[in-house]
C-alpha positions as a printed Julia matrix, in Angstrom:
166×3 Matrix{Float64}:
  -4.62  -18.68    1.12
  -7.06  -16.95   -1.21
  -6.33  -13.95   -3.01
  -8.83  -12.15   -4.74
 -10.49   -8.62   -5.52
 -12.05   -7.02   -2.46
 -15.9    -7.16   -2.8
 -18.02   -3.62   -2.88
 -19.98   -5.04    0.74
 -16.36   -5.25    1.78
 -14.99   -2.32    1.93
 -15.87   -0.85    5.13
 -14.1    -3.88    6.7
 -10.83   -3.67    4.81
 -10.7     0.26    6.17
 -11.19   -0.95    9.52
  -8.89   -3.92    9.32
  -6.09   -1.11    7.62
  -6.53    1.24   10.3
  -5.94   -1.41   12.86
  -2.74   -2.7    11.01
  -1.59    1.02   10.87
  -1.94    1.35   14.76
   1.15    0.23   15.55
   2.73    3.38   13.87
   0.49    5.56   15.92
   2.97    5.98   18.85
   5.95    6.68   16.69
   5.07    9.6    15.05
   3.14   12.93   15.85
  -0.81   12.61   16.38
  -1.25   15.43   13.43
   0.88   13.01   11.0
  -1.02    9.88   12.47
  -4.42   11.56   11.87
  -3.5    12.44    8.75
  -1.72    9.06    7.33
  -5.54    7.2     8.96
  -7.49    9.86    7.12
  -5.87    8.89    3.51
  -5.86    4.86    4.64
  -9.88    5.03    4.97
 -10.42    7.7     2.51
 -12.3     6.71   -0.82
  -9.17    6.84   -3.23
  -9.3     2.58   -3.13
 -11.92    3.45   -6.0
 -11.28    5.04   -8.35
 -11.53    3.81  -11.48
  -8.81    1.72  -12.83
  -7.97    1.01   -8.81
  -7.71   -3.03   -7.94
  -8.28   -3.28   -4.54
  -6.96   -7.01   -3.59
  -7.14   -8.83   -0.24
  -6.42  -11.94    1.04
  -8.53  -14.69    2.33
  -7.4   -17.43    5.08
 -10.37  -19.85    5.69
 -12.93  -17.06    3.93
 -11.92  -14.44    6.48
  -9.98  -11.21    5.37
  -6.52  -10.81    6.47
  -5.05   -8.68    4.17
  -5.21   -6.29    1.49
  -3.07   -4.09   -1.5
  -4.34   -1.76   -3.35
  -2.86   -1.03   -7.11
  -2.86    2.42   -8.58
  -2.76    1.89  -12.95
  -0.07    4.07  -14.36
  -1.03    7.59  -14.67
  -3.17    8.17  -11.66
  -3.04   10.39   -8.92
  -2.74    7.97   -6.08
  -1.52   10.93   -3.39
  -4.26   13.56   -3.94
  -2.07   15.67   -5.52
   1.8    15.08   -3.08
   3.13   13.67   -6.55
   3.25   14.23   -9.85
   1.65   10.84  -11.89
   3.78    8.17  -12.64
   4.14    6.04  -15.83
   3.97    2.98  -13.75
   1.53    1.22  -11.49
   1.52    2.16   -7.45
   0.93   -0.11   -4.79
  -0.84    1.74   -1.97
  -2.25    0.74    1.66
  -0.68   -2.51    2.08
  -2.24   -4.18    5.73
  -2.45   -7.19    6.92
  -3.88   -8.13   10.13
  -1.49   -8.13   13.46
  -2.7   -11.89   14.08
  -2.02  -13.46   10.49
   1.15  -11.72   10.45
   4.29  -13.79    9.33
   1.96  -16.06    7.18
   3.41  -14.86    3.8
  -0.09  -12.29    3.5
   1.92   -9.36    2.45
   4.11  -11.32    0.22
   1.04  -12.95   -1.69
  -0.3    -9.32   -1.86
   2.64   -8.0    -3.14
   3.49  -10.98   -5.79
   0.07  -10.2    -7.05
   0.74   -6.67   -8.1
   3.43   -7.45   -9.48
   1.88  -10.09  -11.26
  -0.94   -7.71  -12.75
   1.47   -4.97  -13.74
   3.45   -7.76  -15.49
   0.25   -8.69  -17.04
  -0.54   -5.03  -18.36
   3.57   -5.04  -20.09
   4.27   -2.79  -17.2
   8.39   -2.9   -16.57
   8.29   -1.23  -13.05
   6.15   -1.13  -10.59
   6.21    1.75   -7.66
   5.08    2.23   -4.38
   5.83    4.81   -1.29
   6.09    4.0     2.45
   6.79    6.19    5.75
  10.17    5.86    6.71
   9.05    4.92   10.2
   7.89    1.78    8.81
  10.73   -0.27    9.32
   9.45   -3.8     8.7
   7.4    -2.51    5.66
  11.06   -1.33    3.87
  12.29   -4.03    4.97
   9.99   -6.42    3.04
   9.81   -4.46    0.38
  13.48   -4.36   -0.17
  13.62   -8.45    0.42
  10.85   -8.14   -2.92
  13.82   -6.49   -4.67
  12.41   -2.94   -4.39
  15.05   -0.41   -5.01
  14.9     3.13   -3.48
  13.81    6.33   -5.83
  14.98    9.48   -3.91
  13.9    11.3    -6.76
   9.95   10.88   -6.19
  10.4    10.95   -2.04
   7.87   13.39   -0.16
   6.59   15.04    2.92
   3.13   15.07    2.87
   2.06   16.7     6.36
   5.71   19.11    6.55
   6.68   17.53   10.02
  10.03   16.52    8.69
   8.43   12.86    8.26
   9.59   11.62    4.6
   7.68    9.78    2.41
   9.75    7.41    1.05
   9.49    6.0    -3.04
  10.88    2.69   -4.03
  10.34    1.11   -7.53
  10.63   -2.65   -8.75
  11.86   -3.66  -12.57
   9.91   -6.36  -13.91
């Protein structure tokens, strides 16, 4: 396992390969939402500048990626005020590497960078239908953050904030 910054010939790949890890999700929420949540996974906000957009190699194939927001940014066009801490955004990894420790690598390595950068938390939001998603991010020791939830496409859907110490 490889990980590594996403190269700029890349990119049209790793929105393909996020869409496709999104999918699942499709069926459990309304098409509008679902249009909406692929629109801001393949939308240009991966650069920005200050953005690290990370991904994860198996054998020199992509199987993953992470993207992490610096502190201060607007990483929701404009849903939520700026944050003093870095964001993680558009974690995906690919249905067939899953349970291979891809999102956990992705994940450590945020962390990792923030760390590096004498960040002491690190935040990130995910849709409350994605159950395995809060799930692992809990297991990182992610702790809910009410405070900063949202509902970006007002279908009753909540956007749900979490936020690490480290």
């Amino acid at each position: 396992m490889k990980i590594r910054n996403a190269k700029q010939d890349e990119l049209d790949f790793i929105r393909e390969q996020r869409v496709a890890a999104y999918l699942e999700h499709s069926s459990a929420i309304p098409d509008a939402h679902w249009q909406a949540l692929k629109q801001a996974i393949s939308s240009e906000s991966d650069r920005q500048t200050g953005v690290d957009l990370i991904v994860c190699e198996f054998d020199e194939k992509i199987v993953g990626s992470i993207v992490l927001f610096p502190a201060n940014t607007d990483a929701y066009d404009g849903e939520l005020e700026e944050l003093d801490y870095p964001e993680i955004r558009m974690l995906a990894v690919d249905p067939a590497a899953r349970g291979k420790g891809v999102a956990s690598a992705l994940i450590t390595e945020c962390i990792q960078r923030s760390q590096a950068k004498n960040h002491h938390f690190i935040g990130l939001h995910t849709g409350e239908f994605m159950k395995n998603a809060i799930k692992l991010y809990s297991k990182h020791g992610f702790e809910r953050l009410p405070q900063y939830d949202f509902e970006p496409a007002n279908d009753g859907i909540i956007v749900k904030a979490f936020r690490l110490s480290i």
